[in-house]
Structures are given as C-alpha cells and as structure tokens.
Backbone as XML, in Angstrom:
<?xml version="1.0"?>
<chain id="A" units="angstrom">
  <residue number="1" name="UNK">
    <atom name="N" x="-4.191" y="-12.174" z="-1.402"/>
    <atom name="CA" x="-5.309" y="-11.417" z="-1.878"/>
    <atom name="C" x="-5.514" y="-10.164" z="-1.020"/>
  </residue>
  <residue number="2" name="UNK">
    <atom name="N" x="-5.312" y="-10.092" z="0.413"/>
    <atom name="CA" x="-5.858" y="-9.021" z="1.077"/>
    <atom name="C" x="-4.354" y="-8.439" z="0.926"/>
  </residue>
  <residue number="3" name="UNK">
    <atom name="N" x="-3.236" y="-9.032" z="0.857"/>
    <atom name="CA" x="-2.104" y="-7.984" z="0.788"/>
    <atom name="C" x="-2.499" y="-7.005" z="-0.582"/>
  </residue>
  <residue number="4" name="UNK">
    <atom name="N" x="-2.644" y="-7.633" z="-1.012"/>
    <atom name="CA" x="-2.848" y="-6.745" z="-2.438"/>
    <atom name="C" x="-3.790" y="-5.419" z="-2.204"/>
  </residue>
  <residue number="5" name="UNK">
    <atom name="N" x="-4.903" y="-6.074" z="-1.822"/>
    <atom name="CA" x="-5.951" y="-5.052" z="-1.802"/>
    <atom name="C" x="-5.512" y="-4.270" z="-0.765"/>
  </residue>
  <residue number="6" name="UNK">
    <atom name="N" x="-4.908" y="-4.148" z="0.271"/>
    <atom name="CA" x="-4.340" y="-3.292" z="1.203"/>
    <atom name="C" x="-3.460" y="-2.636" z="0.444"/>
  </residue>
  <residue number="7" name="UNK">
    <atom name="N" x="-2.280" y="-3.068" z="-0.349"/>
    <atom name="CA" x="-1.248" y="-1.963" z="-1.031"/>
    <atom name="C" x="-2.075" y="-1.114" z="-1.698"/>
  </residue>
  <residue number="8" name="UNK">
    <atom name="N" x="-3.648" y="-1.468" z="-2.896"/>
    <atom name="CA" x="-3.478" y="-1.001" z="-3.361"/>
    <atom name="C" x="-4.675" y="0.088" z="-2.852"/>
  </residue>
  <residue number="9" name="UNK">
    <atom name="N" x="-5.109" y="0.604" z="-1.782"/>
    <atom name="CA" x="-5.985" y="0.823" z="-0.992"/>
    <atom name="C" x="-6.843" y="0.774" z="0.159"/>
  </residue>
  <residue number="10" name="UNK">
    <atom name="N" x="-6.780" y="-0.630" z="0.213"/>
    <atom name="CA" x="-7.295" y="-1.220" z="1.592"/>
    <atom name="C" x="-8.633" y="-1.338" z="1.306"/>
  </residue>
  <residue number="11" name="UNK">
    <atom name="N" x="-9.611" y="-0.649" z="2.154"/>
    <atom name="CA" x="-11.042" y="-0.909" z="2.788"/>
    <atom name="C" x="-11.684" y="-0.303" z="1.628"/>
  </residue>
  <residue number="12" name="UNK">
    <atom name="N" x="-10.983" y="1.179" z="1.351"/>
    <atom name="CA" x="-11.534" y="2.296" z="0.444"/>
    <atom name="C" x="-11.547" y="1.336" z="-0.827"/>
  </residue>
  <residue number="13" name="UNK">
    <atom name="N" x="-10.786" y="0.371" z="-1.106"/>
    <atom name="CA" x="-10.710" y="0.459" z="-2.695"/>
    <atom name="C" x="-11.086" y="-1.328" z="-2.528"/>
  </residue>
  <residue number="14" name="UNK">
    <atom name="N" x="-12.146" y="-1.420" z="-2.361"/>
    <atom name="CA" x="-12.637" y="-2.828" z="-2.106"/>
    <atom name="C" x="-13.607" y="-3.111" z="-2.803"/>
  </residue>
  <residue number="15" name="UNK">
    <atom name="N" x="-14.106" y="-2.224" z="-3.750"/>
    <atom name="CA" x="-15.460" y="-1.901" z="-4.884"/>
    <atom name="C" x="-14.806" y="-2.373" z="-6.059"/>
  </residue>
  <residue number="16" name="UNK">
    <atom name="N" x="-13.427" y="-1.658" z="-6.201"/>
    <atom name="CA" x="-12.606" y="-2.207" z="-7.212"/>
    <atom name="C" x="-12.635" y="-3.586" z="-7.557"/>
  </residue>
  <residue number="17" name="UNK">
    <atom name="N" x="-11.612" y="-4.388" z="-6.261"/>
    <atom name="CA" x="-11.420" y="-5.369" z="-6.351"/>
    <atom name="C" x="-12.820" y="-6.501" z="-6.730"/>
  </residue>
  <residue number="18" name="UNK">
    <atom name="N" x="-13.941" y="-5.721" z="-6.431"/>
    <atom name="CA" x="-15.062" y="-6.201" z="-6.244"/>
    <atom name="C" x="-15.350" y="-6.834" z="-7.996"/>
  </residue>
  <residue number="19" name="UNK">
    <atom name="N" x="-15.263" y="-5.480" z="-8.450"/>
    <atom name="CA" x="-15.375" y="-5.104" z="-9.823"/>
    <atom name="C" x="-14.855" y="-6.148" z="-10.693"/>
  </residue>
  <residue number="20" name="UNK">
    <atom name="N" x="-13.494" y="-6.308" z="-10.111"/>
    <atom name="CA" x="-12.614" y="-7.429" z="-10.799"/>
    <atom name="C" x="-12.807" y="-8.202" z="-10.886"/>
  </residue>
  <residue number="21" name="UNK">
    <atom name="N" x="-13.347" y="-9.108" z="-9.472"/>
    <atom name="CA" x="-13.947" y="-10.693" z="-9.308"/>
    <atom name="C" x="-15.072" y="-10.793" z="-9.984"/>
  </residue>
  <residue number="22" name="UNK">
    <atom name="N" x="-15.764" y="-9.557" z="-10.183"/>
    <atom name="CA" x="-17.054" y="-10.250" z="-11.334"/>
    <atom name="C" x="-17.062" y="-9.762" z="-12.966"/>
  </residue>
  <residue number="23" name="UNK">
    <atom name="N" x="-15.389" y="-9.129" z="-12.755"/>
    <atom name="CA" x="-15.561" y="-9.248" z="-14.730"/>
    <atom name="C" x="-15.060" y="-10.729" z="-15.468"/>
  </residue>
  <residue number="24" name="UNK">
    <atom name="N" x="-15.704" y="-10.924" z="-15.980"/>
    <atom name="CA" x="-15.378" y="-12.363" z="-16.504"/>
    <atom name="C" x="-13.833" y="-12.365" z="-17.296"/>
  </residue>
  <residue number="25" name="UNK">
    <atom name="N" x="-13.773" y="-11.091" z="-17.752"/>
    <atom name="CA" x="-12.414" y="-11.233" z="-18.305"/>
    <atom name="C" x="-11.419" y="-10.738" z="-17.704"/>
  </residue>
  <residue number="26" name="UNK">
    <atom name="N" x="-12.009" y="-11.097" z="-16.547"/>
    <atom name="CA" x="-10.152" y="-10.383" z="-15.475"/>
    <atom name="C" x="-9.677" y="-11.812" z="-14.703"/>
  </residue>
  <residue number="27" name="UNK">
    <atom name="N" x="-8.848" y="-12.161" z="-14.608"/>
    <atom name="CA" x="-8.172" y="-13.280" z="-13.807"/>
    <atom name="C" x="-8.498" y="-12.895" z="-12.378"/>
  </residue>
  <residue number="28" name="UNK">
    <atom name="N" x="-8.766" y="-12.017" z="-11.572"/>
    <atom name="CA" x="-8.882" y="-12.064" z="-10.167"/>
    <atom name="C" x="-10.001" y="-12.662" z="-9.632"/>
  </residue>
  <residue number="29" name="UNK">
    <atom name="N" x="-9.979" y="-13.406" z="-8.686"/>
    <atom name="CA" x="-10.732" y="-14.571" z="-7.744"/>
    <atom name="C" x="-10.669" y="-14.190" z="-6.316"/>
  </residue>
  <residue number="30" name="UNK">
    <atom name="N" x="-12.243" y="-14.320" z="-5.378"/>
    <atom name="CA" x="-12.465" y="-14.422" z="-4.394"/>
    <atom name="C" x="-12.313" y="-15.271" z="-4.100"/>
  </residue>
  <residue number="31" name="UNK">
    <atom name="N" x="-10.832" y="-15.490" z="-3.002"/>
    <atom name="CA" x="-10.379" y="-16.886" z="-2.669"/>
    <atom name="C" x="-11.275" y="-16.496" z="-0.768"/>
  </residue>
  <residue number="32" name="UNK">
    <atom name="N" x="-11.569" y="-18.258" z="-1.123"/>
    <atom name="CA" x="-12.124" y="-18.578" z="0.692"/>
    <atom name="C" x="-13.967" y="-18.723" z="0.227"/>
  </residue>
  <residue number="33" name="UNK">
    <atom name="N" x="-14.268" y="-18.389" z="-0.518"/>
    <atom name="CA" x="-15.932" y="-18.291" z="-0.669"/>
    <atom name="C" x="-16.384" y="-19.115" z="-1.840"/>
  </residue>
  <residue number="34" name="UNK">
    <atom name="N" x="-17.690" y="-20.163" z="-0.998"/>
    <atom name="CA" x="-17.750" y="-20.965" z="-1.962"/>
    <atom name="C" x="-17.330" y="-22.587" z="-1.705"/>
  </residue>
  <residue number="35" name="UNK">
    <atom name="N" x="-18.132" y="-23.583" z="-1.468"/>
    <atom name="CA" x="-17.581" y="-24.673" z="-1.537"/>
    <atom name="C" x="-18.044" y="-26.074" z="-2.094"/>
  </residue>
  <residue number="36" name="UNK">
    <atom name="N" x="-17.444" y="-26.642" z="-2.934"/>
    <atom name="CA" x="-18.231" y="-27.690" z="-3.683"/>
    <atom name="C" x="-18.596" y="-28.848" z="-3.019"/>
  </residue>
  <residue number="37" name="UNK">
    <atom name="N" x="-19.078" y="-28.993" z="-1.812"/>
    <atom name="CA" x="-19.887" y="-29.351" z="-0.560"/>
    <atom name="C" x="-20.453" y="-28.979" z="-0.338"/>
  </residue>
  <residue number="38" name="UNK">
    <atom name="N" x="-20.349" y="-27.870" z="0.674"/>
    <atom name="CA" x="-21.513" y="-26.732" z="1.236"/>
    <atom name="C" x="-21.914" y="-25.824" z="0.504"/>
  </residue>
  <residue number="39" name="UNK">
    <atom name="N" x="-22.986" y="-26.351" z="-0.240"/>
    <atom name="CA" x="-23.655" y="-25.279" z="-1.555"/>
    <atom name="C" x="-23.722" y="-24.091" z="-0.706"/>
  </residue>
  <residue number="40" name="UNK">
    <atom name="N" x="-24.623" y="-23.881" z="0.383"/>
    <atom name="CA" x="-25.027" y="-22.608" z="1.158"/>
    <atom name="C" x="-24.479" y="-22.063" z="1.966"/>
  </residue>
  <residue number="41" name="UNK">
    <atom name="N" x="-23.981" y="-23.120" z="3.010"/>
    <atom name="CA" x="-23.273" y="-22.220" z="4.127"/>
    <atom name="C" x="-22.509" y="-23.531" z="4.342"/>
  </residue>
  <residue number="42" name="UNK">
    <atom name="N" x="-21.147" y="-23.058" z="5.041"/>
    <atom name="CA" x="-20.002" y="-23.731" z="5.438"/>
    <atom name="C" x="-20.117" y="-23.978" z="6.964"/>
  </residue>
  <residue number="43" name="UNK">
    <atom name="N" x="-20.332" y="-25.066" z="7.450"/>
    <atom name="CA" x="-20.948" y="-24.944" z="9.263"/>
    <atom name="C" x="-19.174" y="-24.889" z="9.904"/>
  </residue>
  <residue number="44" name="UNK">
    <atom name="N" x="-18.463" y="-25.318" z="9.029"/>
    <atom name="CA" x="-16.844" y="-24.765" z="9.765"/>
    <atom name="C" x="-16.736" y="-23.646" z="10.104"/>
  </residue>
  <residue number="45" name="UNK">
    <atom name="N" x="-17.384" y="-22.474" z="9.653"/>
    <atom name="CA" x="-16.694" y="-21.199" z="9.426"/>
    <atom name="C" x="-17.676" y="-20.515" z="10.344"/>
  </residue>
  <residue number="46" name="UNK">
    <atom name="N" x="-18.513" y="-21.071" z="11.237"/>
    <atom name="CA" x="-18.947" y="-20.408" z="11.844"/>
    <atom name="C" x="-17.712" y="-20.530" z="13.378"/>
  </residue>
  <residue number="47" name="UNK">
    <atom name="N" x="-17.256" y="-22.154" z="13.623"/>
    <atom name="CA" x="-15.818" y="-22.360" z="14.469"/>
    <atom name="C" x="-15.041" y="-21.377" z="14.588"/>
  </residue>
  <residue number="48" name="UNK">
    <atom name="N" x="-14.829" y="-21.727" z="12.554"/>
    <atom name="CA" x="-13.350" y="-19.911" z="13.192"/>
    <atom name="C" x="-13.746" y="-19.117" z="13.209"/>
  </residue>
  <residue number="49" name="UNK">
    <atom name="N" x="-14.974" y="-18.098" z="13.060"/>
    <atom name="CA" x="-15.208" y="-16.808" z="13.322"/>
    <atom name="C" x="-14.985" y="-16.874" z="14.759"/>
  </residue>
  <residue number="50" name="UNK">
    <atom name="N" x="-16.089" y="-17.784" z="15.566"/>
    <atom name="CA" x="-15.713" y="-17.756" z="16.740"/>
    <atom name="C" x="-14.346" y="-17.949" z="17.540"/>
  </residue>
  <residue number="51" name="UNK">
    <atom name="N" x="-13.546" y="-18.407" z="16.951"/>
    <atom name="CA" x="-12.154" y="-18.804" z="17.605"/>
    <atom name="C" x="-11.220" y="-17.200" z="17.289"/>
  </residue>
  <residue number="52" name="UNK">
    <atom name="N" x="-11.352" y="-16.677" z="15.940"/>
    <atom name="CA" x="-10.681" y="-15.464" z="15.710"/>
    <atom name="C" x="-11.564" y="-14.159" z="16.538"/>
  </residue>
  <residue number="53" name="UNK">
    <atom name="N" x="-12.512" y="-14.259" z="17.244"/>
    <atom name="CA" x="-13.253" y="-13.442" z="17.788"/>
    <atom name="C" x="-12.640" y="-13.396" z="19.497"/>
  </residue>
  <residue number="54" name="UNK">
    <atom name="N" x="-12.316" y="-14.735" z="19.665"/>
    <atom name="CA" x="-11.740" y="-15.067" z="20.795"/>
    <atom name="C" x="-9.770" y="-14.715" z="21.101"/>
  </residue>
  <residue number="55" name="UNK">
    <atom name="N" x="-9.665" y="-14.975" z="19.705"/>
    <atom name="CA" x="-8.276" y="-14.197" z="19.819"/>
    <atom name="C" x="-7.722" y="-12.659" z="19.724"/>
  </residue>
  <residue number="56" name="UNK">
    <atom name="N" x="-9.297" y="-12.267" z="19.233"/>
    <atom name="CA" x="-9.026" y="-10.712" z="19.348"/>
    <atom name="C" x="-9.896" y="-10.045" z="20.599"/>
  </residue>
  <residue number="57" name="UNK">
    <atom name="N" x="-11.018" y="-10.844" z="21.287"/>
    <atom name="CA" x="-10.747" y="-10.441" z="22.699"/>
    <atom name="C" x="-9.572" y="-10.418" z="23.624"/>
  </residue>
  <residue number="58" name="UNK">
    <atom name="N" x="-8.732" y="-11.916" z="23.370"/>
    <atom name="CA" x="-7.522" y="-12.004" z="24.471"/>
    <atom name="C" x="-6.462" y="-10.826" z="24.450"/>
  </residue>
  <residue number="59" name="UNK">
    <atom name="N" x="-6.515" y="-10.203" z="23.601"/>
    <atom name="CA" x="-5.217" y="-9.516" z="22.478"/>
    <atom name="C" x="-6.503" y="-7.728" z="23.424"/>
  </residue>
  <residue number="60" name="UNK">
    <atom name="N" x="-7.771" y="-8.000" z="23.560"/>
    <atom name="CA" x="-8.025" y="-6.810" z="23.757"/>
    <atom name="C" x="-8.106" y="-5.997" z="22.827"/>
  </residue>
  <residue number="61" name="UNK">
    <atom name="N" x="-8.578" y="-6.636" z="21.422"/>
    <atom name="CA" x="-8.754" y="-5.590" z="20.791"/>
    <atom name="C" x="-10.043" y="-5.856" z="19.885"/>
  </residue>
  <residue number="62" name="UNK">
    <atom name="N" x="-10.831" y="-5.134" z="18.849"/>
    <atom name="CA" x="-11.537" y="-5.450" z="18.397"/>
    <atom name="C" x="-11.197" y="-5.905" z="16.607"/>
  </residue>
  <residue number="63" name="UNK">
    <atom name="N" x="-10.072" y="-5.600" z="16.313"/>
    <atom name="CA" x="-10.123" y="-5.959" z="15.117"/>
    <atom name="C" x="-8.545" y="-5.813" z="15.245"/>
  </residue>
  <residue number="64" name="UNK">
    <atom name="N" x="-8.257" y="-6.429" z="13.411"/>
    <atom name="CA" x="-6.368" y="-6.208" z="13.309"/>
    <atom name="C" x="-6.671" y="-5.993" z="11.824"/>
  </residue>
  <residue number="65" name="UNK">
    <atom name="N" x="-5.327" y="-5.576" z="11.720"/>
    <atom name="CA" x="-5.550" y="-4.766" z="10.526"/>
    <atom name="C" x="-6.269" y="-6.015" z="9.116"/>
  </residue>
  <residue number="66" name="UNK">
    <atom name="N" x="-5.651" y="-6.990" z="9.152"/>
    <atom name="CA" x="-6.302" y="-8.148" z="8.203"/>
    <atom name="C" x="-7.766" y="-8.052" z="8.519"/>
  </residue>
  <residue number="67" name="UNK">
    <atom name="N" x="-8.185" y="-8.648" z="10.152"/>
    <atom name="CA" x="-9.414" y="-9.084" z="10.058"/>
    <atom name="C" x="-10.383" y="-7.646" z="9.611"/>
  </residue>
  <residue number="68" name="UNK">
    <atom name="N" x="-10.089" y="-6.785" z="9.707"/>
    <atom name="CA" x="-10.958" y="-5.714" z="9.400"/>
    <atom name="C" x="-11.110" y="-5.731" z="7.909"/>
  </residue>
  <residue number="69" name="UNK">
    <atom name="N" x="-10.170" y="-5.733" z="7.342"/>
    <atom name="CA" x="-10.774" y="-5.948" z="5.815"/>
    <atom name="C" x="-11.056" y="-7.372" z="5.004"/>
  </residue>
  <residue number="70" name="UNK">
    <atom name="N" x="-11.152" y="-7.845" z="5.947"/>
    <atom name="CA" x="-11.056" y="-9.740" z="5.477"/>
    <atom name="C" x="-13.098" y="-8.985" z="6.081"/>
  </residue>
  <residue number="71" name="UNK">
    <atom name="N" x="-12.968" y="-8.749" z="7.054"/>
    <atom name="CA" x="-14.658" y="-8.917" z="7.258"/>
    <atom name="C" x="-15.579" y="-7.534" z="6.310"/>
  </residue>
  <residue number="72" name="UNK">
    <atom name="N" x="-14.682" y="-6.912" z="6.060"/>
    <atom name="CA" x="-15.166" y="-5.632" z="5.472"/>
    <atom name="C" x="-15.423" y="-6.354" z="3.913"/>
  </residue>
  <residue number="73" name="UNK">
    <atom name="N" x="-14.425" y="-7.121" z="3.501"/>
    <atom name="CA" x="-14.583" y="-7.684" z="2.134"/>
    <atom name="C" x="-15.735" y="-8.869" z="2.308"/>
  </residue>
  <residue number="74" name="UNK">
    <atom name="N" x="-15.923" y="-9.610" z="3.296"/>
    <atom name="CA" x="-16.745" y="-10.147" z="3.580"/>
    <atom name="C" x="-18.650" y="-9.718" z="3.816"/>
  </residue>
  <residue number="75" name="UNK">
    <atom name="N" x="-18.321" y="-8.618" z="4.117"/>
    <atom name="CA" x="-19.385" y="-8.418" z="3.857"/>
    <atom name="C" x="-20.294" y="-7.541" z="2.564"/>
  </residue>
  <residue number="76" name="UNK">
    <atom name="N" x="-19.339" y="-6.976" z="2.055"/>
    <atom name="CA" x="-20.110" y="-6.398" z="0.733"/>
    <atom name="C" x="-20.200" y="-7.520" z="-0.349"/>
  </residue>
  <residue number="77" name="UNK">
    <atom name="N" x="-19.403" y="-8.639" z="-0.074"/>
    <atom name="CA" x="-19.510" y="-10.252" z="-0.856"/>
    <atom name="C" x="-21.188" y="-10.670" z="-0.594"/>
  </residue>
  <residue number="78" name="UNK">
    <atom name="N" x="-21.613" y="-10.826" z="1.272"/>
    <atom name="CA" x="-22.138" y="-11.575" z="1.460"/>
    <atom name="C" x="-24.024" y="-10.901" z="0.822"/>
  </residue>
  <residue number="79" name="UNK">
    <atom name="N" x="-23.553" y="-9.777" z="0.998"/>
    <atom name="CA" x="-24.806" y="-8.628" z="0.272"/>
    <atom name="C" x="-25.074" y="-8.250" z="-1.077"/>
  </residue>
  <residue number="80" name="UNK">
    <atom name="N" x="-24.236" y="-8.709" z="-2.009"/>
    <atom name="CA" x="-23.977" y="-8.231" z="-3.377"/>
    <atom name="C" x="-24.240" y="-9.701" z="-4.697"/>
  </residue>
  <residue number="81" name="UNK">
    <atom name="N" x="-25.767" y="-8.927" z="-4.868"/>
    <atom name="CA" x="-26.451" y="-9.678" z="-5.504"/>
    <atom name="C" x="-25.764" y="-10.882" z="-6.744"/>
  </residue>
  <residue number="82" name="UNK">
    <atom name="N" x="-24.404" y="-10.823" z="-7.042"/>
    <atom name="CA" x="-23.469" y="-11.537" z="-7.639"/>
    <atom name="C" x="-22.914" y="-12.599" z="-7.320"/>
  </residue>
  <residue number="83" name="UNK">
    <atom name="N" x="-22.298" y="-12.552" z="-5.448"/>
    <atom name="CA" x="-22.364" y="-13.666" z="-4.945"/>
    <atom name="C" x="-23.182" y="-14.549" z="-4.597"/>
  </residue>
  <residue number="84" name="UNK">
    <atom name="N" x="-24.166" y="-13.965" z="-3.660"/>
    <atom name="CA" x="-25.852" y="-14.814" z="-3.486"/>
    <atom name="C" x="-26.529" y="-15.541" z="-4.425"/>
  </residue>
  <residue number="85" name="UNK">
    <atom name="N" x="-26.400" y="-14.850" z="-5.525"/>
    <atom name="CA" x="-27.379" y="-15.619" z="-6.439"/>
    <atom name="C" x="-26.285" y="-16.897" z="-7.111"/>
  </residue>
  <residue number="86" name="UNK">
    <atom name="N" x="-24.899" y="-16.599" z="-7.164"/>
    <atom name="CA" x="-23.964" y="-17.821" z="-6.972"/>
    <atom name="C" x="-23.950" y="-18.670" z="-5.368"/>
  </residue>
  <residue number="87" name="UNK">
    <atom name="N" x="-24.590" y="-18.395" z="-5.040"/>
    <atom name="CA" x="-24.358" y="-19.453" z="-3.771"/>
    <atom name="C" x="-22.837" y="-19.019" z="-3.139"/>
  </residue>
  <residue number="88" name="UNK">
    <atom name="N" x="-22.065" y="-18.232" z="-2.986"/>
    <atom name="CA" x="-20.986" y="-17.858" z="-2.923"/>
    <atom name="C" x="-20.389" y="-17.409" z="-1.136"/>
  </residue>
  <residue number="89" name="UNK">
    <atom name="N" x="-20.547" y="-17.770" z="0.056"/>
    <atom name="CA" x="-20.300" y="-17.527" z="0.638"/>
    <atom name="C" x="-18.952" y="-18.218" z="1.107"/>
  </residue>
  <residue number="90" name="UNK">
    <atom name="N" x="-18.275" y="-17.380" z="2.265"/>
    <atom name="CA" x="-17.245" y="-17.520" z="3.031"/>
    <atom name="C" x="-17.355" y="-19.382" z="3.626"/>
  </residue>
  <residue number="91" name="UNK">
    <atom name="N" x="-15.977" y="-19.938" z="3.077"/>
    <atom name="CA" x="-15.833" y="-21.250" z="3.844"/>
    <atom name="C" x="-14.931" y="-21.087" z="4.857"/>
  </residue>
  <residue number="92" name="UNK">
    <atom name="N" x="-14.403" y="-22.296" z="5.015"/>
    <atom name="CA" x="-13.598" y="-21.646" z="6.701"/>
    <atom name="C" x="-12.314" y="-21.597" z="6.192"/>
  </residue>
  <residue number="93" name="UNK">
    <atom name="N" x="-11.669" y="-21.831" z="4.648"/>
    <atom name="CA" x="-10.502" y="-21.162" z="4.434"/>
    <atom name="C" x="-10.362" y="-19.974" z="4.553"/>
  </residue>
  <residue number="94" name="UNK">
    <atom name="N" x="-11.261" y="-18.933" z="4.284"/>
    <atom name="CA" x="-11.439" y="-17.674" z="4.044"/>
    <atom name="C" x="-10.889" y="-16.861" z="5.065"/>
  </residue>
  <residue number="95" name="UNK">
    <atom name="N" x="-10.940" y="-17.051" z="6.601"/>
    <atom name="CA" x="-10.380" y="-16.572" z="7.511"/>
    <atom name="C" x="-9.172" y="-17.245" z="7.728"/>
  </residue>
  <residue number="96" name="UNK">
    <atom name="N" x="-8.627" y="-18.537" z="8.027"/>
    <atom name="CA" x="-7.781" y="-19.481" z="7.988"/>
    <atom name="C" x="-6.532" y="-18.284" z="7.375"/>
  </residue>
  <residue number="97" name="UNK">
    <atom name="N" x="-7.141" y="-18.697" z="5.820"/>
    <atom name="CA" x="-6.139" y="-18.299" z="4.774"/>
    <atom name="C" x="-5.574" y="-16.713" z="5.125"/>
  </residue>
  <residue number="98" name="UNK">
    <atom name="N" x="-7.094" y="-16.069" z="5.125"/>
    <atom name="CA" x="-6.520" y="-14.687" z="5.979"/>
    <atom name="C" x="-5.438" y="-13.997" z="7.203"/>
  </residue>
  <residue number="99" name="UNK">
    <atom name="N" x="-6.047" y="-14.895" z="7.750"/>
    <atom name="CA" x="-4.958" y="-15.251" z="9.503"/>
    <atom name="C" x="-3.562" y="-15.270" z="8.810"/>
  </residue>
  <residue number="100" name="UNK">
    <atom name="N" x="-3.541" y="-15.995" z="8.027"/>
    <atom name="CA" x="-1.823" y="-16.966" z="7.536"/>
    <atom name="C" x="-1.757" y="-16.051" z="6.885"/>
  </residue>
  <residue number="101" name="UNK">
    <atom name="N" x="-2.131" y="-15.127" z="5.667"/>
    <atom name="CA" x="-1.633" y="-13.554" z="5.305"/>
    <atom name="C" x="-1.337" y="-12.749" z="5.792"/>
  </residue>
  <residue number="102" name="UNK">
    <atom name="N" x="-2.336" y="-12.921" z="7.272"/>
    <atom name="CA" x="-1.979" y="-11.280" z="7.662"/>
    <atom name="C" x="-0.891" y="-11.318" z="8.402"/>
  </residue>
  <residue number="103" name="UNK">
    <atom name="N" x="-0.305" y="-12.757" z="8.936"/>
    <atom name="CA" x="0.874" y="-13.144" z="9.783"/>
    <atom name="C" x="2.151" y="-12.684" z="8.996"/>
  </residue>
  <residue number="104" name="UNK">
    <atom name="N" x="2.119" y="-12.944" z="7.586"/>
    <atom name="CA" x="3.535" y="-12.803" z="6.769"/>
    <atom name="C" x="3.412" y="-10.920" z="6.379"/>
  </residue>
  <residue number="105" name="UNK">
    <atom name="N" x="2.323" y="-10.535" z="6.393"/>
    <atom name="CA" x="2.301" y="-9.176" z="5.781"/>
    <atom name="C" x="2.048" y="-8.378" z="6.294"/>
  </residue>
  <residue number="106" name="UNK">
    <atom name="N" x="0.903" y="-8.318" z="7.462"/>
    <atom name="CA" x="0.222" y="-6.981" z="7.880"/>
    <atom name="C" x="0.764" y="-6.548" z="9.578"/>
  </residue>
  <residue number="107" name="UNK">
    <atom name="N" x="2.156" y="-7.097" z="9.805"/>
    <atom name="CA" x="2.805" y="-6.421" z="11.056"/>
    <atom name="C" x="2.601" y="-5.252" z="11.158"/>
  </residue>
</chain>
C-alpha cells in the first residue's frame, strides 16, 4: 500500500489515495486500521509506535522514508471525519505491516 502511494506521489498525493478508500466503488483499502476487537483503540499499537520510535532514535534519525508517510497517512486517517465516525483507527499491523514494506521497497 505505501509502495504504491510513494510511486505514485508519496506524501503530496495522499488526498488521492484518501479519496479512493472512501469511494465505495473503488477496490482500494486502508490496510492496518480498524479492528474487530478493539472497536476504539488498539492498546498494541501504542508498543510499536514506541519500539519504532526507539529504532529511529538508535539509527539517529527522526523518520525513514516509510515511517514518514505511514504517519503522514496516519494522520489525515486519524482526523478525517470518515474514519472516526467508523471507529477506524491504526492497529498494530499498521506499522508492523509498514516496517515489512518499507524493508522490501523503500532502500
């Protein structure tokens, strides 16, 4: 998912993709948000934020090219009256899954 949105723009073109996940007649899906357990919030995903926060202190840096738009997409999700009123937030695949993308793609 974030490879995609990186080829086809990155950060800039994240309104798009936005666009997509809430037309009913488009096949594209916000994968990682959302869990049929944790109606509201996912108490895992507060772990890996903290653990990926910790790997980008050691590394000395503040962001990589994934996590910047994994949190950039993350947050116009977590503000945008479409997800909220779906109960729709980030579970702890969401970074997980991200991490394991950005490993095969975003060298």
């Amino acid at each position: 998912m974030l490879y995609d949105i990186q080829r086809n723009g990155g950060v800039e073109k994240i309104g798009d993709f936005i666009a997509k996940v809430k037309d009913k007649n488009s096949s594209v899906k916000l994968m990682g948000f959302g869990h049929r357990v944790y109606k509201n919030y996912d108490p895992r995903r507060e772990a890996d934020a903290r653990d990926l926060q910790r790997v980008l202190d050691s590394l000395g840096r503040t962001t990589i090219r994934c996590s910047r738009l994994a949190m950039a997409l993350e947050k116009i999700a977590l503000e945008d009256d479409y997800f909220v009123s779906r109960k729709l937030y980030p579970n702890v695949d969401y970074y997980f899954g991200h991490r394991a993308e950005g490993d095969r793609h975003f060298r």
